[in-house]
C-alpha positions in Angstrom: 102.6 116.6 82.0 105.2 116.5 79.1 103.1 117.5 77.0 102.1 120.8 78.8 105.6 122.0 78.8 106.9 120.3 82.5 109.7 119.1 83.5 109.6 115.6 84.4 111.7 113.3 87.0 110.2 110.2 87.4 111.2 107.5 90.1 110.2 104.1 89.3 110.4 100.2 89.4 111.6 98.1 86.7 109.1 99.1 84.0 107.6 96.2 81.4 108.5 98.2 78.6 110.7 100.8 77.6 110.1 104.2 78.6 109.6 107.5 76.3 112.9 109.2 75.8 112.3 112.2 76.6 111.6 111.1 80.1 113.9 111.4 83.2 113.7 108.2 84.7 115.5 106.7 87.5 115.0 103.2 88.1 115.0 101.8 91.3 113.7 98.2 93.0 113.2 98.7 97.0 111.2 101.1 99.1 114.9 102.0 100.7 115.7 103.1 96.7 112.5 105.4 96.2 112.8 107.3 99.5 116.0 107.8 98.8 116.2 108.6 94.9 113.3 110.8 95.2 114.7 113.3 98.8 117.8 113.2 97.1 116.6 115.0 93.9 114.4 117.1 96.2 117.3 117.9 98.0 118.9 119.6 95.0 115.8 120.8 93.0 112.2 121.7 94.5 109.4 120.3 93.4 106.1 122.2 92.1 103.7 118.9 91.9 104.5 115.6 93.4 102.1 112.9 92.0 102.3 109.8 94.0 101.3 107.5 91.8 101.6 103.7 93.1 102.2 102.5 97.2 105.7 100.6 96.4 104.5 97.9 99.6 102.0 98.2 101.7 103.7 95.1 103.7 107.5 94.0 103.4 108.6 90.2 104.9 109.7 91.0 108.1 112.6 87.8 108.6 114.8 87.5 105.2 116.0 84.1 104.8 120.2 84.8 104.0 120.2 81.4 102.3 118.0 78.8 100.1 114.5 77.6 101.7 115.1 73.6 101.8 112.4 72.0 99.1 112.0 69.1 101.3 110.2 71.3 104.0 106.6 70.9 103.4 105.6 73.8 105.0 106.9 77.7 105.0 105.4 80.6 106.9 105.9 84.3 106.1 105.9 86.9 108.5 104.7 90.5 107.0 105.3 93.8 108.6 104.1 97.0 107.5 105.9 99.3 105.7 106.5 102.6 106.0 104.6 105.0 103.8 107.0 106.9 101.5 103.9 109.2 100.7 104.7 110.6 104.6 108.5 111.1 103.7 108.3 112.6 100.4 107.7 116.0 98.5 106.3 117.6 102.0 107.7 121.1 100.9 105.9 120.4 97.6 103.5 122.9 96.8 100.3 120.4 95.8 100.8 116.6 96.4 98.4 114.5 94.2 98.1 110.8 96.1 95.9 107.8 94.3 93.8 105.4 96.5 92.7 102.0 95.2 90.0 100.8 97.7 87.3 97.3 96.9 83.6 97.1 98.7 82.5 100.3 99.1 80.2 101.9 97.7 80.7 105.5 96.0 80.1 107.4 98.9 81.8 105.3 101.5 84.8 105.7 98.8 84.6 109.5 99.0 84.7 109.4 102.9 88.0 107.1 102.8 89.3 109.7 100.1 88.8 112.5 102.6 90.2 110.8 105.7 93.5 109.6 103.8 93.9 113.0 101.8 93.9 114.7 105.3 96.2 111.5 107.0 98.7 111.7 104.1 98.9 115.6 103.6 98.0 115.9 99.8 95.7 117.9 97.9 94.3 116.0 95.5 93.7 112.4 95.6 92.9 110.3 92.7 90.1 107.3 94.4 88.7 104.3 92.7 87.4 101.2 93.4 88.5 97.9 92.2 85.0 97.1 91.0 85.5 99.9 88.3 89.1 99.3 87.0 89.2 96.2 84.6 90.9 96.1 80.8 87.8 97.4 79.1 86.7 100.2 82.0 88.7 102.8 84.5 86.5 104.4 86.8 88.3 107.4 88.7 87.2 109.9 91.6 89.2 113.3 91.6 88.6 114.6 95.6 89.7 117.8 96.0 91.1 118.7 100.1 90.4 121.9 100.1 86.4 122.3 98.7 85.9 118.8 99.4 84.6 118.3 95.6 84.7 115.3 93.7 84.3 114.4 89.9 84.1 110.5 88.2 85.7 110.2 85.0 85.8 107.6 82.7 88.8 106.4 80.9 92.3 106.2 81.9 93.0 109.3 79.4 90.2 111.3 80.8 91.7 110.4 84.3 94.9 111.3 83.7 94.2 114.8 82.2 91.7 115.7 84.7 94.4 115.4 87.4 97.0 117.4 85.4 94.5 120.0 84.7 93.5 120.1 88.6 96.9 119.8 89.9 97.7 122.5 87.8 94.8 125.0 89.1 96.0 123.6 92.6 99.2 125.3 91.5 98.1 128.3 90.1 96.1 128.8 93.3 98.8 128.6 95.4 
């Protein structure tokens, strides 16, 4: 997106490495942080595109312990709750909202159904799909659904991926 002349405000977790300079990163560590780092900018600036590109939890432990967990308990139990979607709080005025879907066990089709039922359940316009079963160090396997005309195109490589779903968020854009 840089690269094609956008400016960029990027809300993230702790990344393993250091970021590009020219980037406008905010760095935050909860779900609380993102919701509120990202409607605050949004708040002062619109947004054209809002890519949402990682769930930050899908669950969050429900009891917090205030204290240390004794080692000579042989036994510890977790309760999980689920957590809110920030994908549902974010970047609604945004003109095109791009969401990505990680799914495992389906097979292509059944993948494309579950891209169109979320897309619609989580407002976006484009939804980046794949299945676990395609994503390893060597291969990326993407589907780009499109809301509107209910198209879909598989592409290879994360590259590929990544400028496919510029390129359509873009034309989304333009569109609108």
């Amino acid at each position: 997106c840089y690269r094609r002349g956008f400016d960029l405000k990027v809300v993230s977790g702790v990344l393993p490495q250091e970021a590009a300079s020219y980037l406008n990163i905010e760095t935050i560590e909860t779900s609380a942080e993102m919701a509120q780092a990202s409607n605050s900018f949004l708040e002062k600036k619109s947004a054209d595109i809002v890519f949402f590109a990682a769930a930050v939890l899908d669950f969050e432990v429900k009891t917090k312990l205030s204290g240390k967990k004794p080692s000579t308990e042989t036994q510890w139990s977790v309760d999980l709750e689920a957590s809110e979607k920030l994908i549902d709080q974010i970047g609604l005025k945004s003109l095109v909202r791009v969401g990505f879907k990680l799914e495992s066990g389906l097979d292509s089709n059944e993948l494309l159904n579950r891209l169109s039922e979320w897309s619609k359940r989580h407002q976006v316009d484009l939804i980046c799909g794949n299945r676990k079963e395609d994503v390893s160090q060597s291969q990326h396997i993407a589907s780009i659904f499109d809301v509107e005309t209910q198209h879909s195109i598989s592409i290879e490589s994360k590259a590929r991926v990544a400028s496919q779903l510029v390129d359509s968020a873009l034309q989304k854009y333009i569109q609108k």
